[in-house]
PDB file with one MODEL, atoms N, CA, C and O in Angstrom:
MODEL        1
ATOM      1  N   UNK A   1      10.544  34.638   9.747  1.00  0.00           N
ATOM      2  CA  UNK A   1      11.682  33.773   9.948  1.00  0.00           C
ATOM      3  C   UNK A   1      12.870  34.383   9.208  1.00  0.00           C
ATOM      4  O   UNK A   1      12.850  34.713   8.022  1.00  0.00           O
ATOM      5  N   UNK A   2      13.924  34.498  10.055  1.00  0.00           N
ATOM      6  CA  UNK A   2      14.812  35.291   9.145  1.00  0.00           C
ATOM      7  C   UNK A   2      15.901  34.204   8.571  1.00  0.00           C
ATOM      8  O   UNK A   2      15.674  33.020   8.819  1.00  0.00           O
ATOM      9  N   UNK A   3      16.977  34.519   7.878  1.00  0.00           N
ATOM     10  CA  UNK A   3      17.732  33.771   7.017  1.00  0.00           C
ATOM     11  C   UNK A   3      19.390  33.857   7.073  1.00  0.00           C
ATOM     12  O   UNK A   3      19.923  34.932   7.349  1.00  0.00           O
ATOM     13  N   UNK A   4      20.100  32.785   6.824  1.00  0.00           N
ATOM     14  CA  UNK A   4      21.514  33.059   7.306  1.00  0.00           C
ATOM     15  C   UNK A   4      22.362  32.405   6.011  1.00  0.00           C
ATOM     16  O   UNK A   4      21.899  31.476   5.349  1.00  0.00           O
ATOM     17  N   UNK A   5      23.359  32.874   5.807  1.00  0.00           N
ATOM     18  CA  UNK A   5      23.946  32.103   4.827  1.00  0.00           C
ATOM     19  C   UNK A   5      24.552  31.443   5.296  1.00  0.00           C
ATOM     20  O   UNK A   5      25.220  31.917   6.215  1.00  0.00           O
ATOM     21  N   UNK A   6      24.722  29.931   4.982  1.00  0.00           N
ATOM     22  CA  UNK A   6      25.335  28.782   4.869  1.00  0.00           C
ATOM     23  C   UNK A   6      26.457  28.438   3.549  1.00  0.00           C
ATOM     24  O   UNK A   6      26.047  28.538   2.393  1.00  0.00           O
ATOM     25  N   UNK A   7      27.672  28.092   3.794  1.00  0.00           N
ATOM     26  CA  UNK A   7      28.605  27.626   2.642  1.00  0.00           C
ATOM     27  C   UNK A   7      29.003  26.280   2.795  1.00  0.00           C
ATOM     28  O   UNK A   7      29.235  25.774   3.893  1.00  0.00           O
ATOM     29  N   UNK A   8      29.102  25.587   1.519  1.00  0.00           N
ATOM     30  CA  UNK A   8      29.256  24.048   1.182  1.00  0.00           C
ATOM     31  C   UNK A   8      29.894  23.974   0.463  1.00  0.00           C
ATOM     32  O   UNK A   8      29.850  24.859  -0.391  1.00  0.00           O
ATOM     33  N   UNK A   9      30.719  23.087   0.347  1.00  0.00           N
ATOM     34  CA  UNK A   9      31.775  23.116  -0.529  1.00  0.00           C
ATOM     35  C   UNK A   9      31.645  21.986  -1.629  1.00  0.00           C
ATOM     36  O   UNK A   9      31.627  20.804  -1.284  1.00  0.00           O
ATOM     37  N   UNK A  10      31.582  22.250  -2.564  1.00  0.00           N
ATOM     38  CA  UNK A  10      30.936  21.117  -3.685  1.00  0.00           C
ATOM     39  C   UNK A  10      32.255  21.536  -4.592  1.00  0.00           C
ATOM     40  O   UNK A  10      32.873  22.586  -4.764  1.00  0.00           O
ATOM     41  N   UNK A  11      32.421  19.567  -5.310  1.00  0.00           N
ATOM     42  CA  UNK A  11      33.335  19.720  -6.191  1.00  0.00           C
ATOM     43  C   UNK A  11      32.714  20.254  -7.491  1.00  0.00           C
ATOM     44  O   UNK A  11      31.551  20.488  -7.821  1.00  0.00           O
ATOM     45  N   UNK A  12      34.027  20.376  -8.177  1.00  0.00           N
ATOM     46  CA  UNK A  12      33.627  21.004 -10.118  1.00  0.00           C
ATOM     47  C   UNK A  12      32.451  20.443 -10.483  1.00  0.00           C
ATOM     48  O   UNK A  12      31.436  21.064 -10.799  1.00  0.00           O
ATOM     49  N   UNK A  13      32.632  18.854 -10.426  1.00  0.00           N
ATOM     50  CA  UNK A  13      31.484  17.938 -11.430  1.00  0.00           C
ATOM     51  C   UNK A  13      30.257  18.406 -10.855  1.00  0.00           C
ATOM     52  O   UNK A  13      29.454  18.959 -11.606  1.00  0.00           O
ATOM     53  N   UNK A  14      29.896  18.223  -9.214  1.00  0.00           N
ATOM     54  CA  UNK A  14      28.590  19.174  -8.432  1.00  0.00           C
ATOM     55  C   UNK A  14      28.406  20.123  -8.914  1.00  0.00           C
ATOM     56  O   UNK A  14      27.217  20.384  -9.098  1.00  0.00           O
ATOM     57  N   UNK A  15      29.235  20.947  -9.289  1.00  0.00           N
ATOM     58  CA  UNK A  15      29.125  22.282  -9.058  1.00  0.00           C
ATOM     59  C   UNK A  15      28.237  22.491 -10.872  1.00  0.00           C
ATOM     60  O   UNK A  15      27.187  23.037 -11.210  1.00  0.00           O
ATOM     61  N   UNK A  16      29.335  21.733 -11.655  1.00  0.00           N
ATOM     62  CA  UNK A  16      28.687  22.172 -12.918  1.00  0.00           C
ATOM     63  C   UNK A  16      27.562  21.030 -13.429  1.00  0.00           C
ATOM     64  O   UNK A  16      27.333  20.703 -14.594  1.00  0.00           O
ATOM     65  N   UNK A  17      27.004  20.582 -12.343  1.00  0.00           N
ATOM     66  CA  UNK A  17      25.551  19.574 -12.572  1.00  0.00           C
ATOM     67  C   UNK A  17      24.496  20.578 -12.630  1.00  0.00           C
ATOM     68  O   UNK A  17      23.552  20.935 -13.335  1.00  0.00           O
ATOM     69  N   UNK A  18      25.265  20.935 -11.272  1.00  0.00           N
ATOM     70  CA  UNK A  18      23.910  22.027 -10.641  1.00  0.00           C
ATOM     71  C   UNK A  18      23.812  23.179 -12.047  1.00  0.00           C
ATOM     72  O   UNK A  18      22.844  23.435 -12.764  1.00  0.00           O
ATOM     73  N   UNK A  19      24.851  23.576 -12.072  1.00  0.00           N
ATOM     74  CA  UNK A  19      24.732  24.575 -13.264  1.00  0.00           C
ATOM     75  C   UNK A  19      23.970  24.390 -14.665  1.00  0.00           C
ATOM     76  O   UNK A  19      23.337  25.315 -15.174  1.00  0.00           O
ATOM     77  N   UNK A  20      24.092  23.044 -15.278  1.00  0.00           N
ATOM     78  CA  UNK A  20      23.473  22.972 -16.168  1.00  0.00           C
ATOM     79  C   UNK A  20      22.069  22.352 -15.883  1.00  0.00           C
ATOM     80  O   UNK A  20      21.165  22.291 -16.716  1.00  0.00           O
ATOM     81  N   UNK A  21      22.015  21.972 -14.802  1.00  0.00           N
ATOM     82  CA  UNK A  21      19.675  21.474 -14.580  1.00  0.00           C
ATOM     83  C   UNK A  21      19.565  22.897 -14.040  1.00  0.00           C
ATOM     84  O   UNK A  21      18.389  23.259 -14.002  1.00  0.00           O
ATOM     85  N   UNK A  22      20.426  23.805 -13.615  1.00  0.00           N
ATOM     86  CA  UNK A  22      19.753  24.881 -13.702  1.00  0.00           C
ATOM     87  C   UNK A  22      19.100  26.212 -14.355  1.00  0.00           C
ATOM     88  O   UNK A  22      18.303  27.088 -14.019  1.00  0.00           O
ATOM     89  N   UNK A  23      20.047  25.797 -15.704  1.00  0.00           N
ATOM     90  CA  UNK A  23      19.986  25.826 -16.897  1.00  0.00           C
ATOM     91  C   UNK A  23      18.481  25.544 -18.259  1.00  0.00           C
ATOM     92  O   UNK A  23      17.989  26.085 -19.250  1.00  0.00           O
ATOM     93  N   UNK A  24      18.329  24.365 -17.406  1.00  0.00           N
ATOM     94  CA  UNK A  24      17.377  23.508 -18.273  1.00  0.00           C
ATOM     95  C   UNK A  24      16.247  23.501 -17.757  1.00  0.00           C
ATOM     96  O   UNK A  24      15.202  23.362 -18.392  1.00  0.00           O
ATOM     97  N   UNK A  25      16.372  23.705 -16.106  1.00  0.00           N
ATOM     98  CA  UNK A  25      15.013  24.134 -15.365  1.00  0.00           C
ATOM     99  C   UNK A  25      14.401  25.648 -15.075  1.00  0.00           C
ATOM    100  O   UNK A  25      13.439  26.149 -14.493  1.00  0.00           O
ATOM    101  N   UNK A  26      15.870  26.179 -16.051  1.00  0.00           N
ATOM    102  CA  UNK A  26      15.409  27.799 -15.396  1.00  0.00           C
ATOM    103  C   UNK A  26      15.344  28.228 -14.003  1.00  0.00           C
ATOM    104  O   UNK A  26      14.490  28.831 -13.353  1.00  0.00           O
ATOM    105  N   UNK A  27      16.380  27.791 -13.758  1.00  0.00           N
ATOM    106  CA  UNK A  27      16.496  28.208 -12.174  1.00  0.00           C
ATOM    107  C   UNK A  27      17.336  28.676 -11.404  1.00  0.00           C
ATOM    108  O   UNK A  27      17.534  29.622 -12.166  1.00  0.00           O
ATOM    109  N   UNK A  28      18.155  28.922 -10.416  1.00  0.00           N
ATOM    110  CA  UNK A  28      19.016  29.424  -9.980  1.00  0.00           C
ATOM    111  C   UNK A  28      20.016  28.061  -9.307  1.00  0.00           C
ATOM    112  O   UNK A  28      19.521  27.143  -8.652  1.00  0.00           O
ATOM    113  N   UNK A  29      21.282  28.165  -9.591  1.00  0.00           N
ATOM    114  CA  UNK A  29      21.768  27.198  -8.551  1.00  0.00           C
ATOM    115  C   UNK A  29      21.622  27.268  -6.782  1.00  0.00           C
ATOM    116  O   UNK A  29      21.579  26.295  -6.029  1.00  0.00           O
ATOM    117  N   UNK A  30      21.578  28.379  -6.494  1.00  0.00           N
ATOM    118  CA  UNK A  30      20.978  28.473  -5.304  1.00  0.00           C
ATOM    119  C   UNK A  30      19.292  27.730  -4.920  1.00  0.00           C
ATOM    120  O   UNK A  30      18.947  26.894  -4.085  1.00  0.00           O
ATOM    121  N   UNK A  31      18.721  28.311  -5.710  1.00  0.00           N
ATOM    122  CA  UNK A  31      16.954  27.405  -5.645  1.00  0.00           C
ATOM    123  C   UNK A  31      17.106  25.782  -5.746  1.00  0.00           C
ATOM    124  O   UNK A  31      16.404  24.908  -5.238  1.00  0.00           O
ATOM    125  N   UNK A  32      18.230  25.680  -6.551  1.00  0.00           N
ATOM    126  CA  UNK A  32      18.449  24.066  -6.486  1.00  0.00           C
ATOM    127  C   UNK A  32      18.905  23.525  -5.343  1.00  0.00           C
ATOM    128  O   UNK A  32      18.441  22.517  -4.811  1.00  0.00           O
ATOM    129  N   UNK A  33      19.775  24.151  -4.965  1.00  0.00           N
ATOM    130  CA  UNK A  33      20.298  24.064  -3.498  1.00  0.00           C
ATOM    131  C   UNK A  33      19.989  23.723  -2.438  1.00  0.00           C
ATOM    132  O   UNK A  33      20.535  22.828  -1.791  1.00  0.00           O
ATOM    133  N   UNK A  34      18.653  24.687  -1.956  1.00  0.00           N
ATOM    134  CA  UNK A  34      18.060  25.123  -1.375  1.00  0.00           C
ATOM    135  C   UNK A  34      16.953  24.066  -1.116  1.00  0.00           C
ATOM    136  O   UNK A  34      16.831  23.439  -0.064  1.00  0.00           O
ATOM    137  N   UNK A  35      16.034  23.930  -2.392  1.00  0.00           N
ATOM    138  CA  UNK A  35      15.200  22.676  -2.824  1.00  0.00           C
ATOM    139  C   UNK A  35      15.529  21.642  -2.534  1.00  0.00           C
ATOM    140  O   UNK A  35      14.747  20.994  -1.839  1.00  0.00           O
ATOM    141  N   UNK A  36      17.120  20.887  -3.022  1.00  0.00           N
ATOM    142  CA  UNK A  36      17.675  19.843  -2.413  1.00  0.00           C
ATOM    143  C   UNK A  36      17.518  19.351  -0.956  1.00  0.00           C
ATOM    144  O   UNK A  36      17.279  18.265  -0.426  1.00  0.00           O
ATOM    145  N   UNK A  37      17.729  20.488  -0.576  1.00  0.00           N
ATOM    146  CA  UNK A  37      18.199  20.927   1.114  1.00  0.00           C
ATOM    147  C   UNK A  37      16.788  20.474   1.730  1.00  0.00           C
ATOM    148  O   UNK A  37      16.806  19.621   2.617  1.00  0.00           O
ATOM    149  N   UNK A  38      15.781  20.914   1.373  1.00  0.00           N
ATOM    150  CA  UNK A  38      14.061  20.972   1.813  1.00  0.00           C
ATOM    151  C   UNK A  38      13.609  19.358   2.096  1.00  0.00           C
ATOM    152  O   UNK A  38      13.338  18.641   3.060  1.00  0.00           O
ATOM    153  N   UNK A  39      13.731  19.237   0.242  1.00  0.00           N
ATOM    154  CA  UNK A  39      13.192  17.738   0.431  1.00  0.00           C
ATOM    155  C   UNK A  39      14.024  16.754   0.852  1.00  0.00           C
ATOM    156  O   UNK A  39      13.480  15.655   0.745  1.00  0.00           O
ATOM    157  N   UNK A  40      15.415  16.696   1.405  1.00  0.00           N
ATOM    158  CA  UNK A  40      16.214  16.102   1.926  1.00  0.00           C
ATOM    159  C   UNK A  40      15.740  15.595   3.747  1.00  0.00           C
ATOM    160  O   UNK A  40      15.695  14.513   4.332  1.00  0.00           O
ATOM    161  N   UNK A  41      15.500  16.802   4.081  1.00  0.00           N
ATOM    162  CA  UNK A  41      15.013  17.333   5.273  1.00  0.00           C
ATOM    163  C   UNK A  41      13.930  16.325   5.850  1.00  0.00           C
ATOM    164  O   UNK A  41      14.067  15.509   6.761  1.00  0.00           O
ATOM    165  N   UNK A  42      12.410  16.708   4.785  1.00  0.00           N
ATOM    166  CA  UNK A  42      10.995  16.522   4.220  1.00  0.00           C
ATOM    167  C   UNK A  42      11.613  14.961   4.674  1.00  0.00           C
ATOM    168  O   UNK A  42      11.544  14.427   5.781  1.00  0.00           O
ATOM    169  N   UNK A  43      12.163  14.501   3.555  1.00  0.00           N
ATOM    170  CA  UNK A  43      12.266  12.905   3.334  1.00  0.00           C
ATOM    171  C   UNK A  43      13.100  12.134   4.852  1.00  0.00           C
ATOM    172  O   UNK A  43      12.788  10.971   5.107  1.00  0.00           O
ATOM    173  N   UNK A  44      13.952  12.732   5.617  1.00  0.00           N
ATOM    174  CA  UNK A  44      14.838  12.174   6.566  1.00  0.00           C
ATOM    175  C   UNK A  44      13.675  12.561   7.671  1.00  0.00           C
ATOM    176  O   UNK A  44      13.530  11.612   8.441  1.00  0.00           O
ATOM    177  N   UNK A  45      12.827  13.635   7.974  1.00  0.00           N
ATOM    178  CA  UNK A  45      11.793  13.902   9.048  1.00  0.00           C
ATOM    179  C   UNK A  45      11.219  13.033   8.651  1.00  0.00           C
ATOM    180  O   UNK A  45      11.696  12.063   9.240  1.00  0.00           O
ATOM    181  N   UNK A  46      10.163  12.570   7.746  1.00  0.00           N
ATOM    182  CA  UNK A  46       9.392  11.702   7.780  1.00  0.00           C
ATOM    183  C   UNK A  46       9.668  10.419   8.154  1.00  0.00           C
ATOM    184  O   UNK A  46       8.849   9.871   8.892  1.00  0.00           O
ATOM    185  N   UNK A  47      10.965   9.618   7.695  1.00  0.00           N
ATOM    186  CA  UNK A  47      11.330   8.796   8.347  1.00  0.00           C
ATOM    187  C   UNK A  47      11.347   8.317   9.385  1.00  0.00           C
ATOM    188  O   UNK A  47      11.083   7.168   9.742  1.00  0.00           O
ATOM    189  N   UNK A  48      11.817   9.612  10.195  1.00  0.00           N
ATOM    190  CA  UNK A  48      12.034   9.388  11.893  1.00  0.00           C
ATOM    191  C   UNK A  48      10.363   9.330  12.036  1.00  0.00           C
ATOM    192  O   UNK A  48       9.867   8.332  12.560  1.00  0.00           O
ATOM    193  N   UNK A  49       9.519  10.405  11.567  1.00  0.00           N
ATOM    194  CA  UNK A  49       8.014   9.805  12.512  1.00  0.00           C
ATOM    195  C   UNK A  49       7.891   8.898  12.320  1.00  0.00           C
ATOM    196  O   UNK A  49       7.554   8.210  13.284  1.00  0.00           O
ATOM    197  N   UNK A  50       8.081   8.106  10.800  1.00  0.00           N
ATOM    198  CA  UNK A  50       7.617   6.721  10.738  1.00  0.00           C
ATOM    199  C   UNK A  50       8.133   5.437  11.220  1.00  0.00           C
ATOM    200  O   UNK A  50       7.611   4.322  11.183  1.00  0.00           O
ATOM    201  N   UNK A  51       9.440   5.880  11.750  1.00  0.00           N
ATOM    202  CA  UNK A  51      10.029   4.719  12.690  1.00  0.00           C
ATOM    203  C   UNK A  51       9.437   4.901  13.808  1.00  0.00           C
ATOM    204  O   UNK A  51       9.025   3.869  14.338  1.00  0.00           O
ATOM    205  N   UNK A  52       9.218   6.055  14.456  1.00  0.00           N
ATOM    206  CA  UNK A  52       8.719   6.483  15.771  1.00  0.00           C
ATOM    207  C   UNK A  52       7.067   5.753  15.863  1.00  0.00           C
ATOM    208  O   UNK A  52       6.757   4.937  16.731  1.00  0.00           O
ATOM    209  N   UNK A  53       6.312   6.152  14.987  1.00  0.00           N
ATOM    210  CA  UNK A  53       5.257   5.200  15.085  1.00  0.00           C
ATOM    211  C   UNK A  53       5.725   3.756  14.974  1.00  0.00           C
ATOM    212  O   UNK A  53       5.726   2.960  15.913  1.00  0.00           O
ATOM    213  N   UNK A  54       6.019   3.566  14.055  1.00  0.00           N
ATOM    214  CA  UNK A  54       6.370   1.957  14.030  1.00  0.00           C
ATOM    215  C   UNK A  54       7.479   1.316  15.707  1.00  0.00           C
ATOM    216  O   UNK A  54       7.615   0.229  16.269  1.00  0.00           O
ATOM    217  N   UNK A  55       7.746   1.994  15.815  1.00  0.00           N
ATOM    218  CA  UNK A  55       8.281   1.507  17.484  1.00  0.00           C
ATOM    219  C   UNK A  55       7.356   1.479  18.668  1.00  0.00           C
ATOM    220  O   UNK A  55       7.268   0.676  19.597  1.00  0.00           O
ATOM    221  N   UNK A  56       6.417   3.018  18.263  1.00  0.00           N
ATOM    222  CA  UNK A  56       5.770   2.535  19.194  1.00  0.00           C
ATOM    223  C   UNK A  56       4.094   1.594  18.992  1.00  0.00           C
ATOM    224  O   UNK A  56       3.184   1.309  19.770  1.00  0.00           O
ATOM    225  N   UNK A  57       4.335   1.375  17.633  1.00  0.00           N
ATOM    226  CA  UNK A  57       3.223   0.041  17.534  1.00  0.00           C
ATOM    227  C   UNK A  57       3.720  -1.314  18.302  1.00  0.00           C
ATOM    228  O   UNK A  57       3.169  -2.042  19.127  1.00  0.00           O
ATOM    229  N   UNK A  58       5.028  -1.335  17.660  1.00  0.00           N
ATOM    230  CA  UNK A  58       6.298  -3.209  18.321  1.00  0.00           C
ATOM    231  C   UNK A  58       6.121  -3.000  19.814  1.00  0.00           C
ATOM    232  O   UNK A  58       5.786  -3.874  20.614  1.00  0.00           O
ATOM    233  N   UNK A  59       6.462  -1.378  20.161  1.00  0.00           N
ATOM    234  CA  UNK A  59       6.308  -1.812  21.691  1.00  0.00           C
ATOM    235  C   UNK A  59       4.569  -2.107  22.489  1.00  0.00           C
ATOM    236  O   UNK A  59       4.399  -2.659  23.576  1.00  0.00           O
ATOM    237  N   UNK A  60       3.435  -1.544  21.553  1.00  0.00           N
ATOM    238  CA  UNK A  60       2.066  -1.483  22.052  1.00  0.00           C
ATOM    239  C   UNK A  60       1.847  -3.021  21.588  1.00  0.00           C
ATOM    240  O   UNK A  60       0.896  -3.585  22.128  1.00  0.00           O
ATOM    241  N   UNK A  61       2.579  -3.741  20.691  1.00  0.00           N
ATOM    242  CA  UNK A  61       2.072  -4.898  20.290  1.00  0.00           C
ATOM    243  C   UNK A  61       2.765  -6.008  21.921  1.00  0.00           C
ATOM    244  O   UNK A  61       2.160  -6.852  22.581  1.00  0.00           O
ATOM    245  N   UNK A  62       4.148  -5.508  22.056  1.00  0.00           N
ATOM    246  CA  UNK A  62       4.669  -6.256  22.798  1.00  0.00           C
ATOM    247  C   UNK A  62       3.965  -6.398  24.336  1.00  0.00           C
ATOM    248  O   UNK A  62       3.983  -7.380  25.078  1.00  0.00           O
ATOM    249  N   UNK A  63       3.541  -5.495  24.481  1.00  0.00           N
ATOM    250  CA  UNK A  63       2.607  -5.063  25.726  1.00  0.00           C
ATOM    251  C   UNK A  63       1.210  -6.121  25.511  1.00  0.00           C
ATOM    252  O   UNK A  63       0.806  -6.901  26.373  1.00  0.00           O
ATOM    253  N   UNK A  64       0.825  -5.998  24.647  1.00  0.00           N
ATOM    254  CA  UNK A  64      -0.848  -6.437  24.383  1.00  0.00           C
ATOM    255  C   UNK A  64      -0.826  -7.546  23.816  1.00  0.00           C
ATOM    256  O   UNK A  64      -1.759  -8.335  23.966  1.00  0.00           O
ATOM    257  N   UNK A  65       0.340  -7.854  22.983  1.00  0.00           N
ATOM    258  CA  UNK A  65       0.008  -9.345  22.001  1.00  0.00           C
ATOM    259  C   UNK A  65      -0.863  -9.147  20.844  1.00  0.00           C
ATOM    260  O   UNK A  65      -0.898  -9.833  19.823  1.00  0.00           O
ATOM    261  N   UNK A  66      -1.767  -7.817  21.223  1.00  0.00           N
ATOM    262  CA  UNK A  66      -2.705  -7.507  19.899  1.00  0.00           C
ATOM    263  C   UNK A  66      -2.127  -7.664  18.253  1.00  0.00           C
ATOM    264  O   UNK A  66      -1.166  -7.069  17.766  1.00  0.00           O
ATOM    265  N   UNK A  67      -2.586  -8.166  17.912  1.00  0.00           N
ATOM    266  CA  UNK A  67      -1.869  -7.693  16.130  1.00  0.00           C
ATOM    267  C   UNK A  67      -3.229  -8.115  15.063  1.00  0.00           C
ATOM    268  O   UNK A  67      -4.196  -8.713  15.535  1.00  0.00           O
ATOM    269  N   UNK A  68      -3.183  -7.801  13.860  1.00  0.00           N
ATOM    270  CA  UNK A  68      -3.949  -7.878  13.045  1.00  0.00           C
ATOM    271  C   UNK A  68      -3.551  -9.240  12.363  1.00  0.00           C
ATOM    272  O   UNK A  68      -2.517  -9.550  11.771  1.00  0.00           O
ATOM    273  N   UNK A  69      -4.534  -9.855  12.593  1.00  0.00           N
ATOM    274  CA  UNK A  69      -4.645 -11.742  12.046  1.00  0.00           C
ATOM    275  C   UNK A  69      -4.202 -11.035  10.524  1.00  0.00           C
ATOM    276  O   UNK A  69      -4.347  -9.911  10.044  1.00  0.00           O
ATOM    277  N   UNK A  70      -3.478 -12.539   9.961  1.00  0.00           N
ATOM    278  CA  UNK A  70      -2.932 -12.429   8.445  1.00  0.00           C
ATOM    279  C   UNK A  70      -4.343 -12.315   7.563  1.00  0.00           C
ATOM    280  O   UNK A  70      -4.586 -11.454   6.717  1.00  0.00           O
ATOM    281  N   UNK A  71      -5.100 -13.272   7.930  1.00  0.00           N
ATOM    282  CA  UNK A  71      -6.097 -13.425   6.916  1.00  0.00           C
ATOM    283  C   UNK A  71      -7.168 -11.738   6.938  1.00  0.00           C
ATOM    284  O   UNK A  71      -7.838 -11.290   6.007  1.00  0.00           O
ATOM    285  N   UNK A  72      -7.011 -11.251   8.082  1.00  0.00           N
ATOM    286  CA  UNK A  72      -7.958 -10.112   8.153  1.00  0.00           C
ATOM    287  C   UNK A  72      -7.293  -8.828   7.129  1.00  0.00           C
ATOM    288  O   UNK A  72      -7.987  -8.024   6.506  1.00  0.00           O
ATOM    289  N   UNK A  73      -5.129  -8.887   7.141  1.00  0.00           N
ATOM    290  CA  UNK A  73      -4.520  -7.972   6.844  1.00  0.00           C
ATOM    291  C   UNK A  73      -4.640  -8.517   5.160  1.00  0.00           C
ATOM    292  O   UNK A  73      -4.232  -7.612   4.432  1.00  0.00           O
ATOM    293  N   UNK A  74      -4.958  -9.389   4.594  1.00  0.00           N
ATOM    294  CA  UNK A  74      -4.805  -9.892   3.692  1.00  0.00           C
ATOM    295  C   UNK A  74      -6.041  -9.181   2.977  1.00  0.00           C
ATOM    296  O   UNK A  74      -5.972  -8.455   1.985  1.00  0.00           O
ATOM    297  N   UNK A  75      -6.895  -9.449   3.507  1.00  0.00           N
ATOM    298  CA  UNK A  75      -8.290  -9.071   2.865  1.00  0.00           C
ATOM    299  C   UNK A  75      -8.468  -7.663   2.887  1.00  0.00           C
ATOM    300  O   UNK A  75      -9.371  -7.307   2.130  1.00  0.00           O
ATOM    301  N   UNK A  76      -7.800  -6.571   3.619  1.00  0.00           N
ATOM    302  CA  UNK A  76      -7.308  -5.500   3.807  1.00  0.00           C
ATOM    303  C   UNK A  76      -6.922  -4.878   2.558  1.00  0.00           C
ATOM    304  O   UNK A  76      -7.327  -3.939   1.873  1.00  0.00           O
ATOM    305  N   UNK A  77      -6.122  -5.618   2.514  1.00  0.00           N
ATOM    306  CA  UNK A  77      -4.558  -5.254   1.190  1.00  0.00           C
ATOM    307  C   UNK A  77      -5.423  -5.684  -0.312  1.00  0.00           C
ATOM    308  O   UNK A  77      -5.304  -4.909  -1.261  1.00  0.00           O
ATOM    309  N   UNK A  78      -5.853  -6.311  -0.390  1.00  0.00           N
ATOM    310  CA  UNK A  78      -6.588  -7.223  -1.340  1.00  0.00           C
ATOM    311  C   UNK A  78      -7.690  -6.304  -1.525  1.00  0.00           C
ATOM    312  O   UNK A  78      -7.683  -5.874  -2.679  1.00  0.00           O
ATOM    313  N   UNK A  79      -8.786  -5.767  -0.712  1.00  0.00           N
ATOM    314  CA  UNK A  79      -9.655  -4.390  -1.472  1.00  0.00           C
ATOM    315  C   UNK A  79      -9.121  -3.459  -1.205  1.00  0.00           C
ATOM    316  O   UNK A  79     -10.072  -2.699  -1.021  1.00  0.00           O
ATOM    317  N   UNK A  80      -7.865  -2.648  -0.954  1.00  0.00           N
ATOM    318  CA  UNK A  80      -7.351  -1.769  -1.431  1.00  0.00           C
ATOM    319  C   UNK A  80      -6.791  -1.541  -2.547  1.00  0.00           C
ATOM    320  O   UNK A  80      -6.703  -0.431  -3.071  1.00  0.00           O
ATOM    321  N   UNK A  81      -6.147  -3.137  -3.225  1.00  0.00           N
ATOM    322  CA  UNK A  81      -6.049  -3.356  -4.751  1.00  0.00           C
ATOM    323  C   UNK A  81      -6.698  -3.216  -5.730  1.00  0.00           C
ATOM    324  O   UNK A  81      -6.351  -2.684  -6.784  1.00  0.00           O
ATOM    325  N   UNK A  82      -8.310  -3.974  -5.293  1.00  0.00           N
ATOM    326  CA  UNK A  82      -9.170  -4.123  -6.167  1.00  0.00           C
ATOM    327  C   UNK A  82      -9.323  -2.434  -5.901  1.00  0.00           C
ATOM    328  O   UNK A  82      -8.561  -2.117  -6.815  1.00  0.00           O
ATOM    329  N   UNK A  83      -9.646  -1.432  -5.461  1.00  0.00           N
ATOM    330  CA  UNK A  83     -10.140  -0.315  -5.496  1.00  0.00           C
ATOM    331  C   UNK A  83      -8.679   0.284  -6.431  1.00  0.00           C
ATOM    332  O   UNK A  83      -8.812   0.973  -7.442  1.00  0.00           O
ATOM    333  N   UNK A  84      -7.829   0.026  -6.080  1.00  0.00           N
ATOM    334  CA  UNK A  84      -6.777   1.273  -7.161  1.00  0.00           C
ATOM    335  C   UNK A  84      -7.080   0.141  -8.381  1.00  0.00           C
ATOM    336  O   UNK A  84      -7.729   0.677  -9.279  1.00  0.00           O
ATOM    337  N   UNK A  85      -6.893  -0.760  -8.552  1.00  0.00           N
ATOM    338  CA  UNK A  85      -7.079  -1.195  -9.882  1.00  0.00           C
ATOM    339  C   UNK A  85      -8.458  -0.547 -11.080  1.00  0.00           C
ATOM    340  O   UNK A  85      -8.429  -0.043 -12.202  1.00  0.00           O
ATOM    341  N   UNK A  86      -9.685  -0.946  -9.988  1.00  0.00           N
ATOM    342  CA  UNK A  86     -10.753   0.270 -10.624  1.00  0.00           C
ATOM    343  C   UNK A  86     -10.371   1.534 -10.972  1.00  0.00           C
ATOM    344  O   UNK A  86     -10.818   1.976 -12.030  1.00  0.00           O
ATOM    345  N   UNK A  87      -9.464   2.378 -10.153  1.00  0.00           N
ATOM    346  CA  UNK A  87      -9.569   3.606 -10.435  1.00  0.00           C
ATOM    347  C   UNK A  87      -8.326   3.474 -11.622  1.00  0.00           C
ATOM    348  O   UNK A  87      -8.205   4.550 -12.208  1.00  0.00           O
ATOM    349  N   UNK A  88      -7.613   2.686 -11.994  1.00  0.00           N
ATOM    350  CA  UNK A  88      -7.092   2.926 -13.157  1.00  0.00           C
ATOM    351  C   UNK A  88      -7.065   2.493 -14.365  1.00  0.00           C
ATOM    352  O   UNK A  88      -6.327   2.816 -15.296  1.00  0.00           O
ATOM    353  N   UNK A  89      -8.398   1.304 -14.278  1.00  0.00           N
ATOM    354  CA  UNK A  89      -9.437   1.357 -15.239  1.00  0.00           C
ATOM    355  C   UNK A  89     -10.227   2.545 -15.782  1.00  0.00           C
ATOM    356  O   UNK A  89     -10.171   2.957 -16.941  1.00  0.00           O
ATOM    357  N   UNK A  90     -10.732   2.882 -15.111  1.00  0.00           N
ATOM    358  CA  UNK A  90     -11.393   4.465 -15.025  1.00  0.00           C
ATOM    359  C   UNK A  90     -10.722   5.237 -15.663  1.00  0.00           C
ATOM    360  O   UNK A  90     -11.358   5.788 -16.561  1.00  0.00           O
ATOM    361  N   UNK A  91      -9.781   5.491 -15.589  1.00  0.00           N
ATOM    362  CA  UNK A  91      -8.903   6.659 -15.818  1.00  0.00           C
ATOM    363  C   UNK A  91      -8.823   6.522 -17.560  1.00  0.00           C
ATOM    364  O   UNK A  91      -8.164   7.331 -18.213  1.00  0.00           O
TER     365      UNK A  91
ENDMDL
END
């Protein structure tokens, strides 16, 4: 995959944020940049799948009427608690 440079124009205060966590992280302001750029990406893609599923559950629900009874989603949610609560007993 090859690579292109991109320019952004960031004010002083940006500019000298980046400079000093890059500083403190040992890093390049570019890697910060860059990183920003990734998980920005990471975090706004995931979104869209997860609306995209979730639309097309509203529309498979709207079709079918199917849905998960409260008391079944309840009891669901409720030993998934009790199980992280164990595991951070444990810990």
């Amino acid at each position: 995959m090859g690579t292109t440079t991109m320019g952004v124009k960031l004010d002083e205060e940006i500019r000298e944020r980046l400079k000093k966590l890059g500083e403190r992280k040992q890093r390049s302001t570019h890697w910060l940049m860059k990183e920003a750029v990734l998980r920005y990406l990471e975090t706004e893609e995931r979104y869209e799948r997860e609306k995209a599923e979730d639309m097309a559950r509203w529309e498979r629900f709207l079709d079918t009427g199917n849905a998960i009874p409260h008391e079944d989603a309840k009891q669901r949610f409720d030993a998934l608690a009790e199980r992280a609560a164990q595991k951070t007993q444990s810990s």
